[in-house]
N, C-alpha and C positions, 0 to 999 in steps of 0.2 A: 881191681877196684878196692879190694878190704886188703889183699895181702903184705905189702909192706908193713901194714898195722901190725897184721899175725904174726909176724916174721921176729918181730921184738919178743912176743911171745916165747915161740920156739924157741929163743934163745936158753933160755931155760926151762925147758921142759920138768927138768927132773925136779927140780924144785915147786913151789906152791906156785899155783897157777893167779891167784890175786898177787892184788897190788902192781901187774905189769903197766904200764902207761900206753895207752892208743888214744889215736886222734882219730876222728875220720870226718877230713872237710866236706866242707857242702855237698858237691853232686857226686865225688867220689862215694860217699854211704851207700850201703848196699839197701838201704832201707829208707821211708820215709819220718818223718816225727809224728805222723798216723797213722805206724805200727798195730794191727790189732795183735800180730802173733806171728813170733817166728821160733822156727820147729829145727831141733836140729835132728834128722835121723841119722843114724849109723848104726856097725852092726860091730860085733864085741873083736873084730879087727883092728878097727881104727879109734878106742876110745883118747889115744893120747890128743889125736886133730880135734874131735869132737869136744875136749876138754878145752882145750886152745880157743875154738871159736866160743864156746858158749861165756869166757871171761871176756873174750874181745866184744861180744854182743854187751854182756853186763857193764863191761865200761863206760858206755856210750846212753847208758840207763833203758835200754829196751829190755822188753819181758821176752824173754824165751823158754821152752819147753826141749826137754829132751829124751828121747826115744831111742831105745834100742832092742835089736834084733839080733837073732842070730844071723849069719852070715847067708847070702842069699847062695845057689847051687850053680846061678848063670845069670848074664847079663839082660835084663827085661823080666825077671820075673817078679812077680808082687810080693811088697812087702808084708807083713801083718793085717788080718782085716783093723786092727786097732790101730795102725800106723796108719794105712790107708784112710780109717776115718777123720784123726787126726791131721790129716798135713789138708784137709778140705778146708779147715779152719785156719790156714797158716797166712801170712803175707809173703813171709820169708821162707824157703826150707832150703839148709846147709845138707847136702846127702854124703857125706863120707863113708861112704859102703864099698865093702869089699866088689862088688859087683853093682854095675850101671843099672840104676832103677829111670833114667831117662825114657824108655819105649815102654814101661809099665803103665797100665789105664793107671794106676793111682797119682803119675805123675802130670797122666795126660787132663783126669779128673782135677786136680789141684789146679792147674794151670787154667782150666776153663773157671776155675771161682776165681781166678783171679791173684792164685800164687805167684811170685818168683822161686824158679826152682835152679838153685847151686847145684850142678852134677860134680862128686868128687869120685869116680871110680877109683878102687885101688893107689888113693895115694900115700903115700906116706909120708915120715916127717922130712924126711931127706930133699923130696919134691916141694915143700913149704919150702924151706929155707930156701932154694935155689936151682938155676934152669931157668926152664921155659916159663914160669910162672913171672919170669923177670920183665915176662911182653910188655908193654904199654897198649894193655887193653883197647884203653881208650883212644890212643893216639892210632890203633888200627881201624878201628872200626867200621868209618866210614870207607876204604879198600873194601873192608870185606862185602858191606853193604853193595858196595858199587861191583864186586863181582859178582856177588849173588844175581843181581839185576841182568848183567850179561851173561849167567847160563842162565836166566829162565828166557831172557831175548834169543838166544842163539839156536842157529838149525845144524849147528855142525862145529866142532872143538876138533885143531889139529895140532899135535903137542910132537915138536921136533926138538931135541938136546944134540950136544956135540960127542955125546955119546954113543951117538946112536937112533935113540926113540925116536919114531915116526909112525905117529898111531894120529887114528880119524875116529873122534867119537862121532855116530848122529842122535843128538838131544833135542830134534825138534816135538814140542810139548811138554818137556819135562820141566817143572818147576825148581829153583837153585834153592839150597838150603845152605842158612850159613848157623854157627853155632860159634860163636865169638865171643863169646863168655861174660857179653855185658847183659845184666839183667837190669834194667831201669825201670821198666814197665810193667804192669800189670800183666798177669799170663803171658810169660817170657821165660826160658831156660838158656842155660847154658852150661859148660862146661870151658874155667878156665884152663 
């Protein structure tokens, strides 16, 4: 959604992070233009990404907040009570943390007021620039939707390759969960 904007950034990292040019059209914005507040957390890892978004946000004239933490110890565990109280008032929250705050209540808290929440575990700048981050979000999306849909319909997944694999899940009741890195919505997460 916002990365090809970032990506001009990271060009020049080492240099001054103003004055780079982003555009972000219409439904591509990670945000709306009734923005109350977007948060970027991260922890003293990843300050060069965090620095990168918080000009990308500035360019586009949104207010953002920045927050950091020491590094968390493992994946779900809470961040600060003063982050946590913080990202309850966010719209937007960017998480570039060395560690996945996605299954933490303070993400889960955020999202029930109505956050969008960016998961970036351990990325770095290398992963900005280039990879997977290359997906066309958006052009997936509805795939992924529409798998989602058929593992929560299905009573049974059989997964045969020319390799070999020949395995039978049974999923009858389990609900599919997709995490497709589009956040558009109100109390929505992902992780591109």
């Amino acid at each position: 959604l916002w990365r090809r904007d970032v990506l001009s950034l990271f060009g020049s990292l080492e240099g001054s992070y103003e004055g780079a040019a982003h555009t972000w059209p219409g439904d591509h914005s990670p945000w709306k233009a009734d923005l109350r507040e977007l948060y970027l957390t991260y922890d003293t890892d990843n300050i060069d990404i965090a620095k990168a978004l918080a000009y990308a946000v500035k360019s586009v004239g949104a207010e953002y907040s920045i927050c950091i933490m020491e590094p968390r110890s493992t994946h779900g565990e809470e961040p600060t009570e003063a982050i946590a109280k913080a990202m309850l008032g966010a719209d937007v929250i960017f998480a570039p943390t060395r560690f996945s705050l996605s299954h933490s209540n303070a993400r889960i808290k955020a999202n029930e007021n109505g956050a969008r929440f960016i998961s970036m575990p351990d990325y770095t700048r290398e992963m900005m620039i280039g990879g997977a981050l290359d997906a066309d979000f958006l052009g997936i999306y509805e795939k992924v939707e529409r798998l989602k849909f058929i593992l929560t319909e299905a009573h049974q997944i059989h997964i045969t390759t020319k390799a070999g694999t020949d395995i039978h899940i049974h999923c009858e009741g389990r609900v599919g969960n997709e995490v497709s890195g589009v956040c558009r919505t109100s109390g929505t997460w992902g992780s591109p």
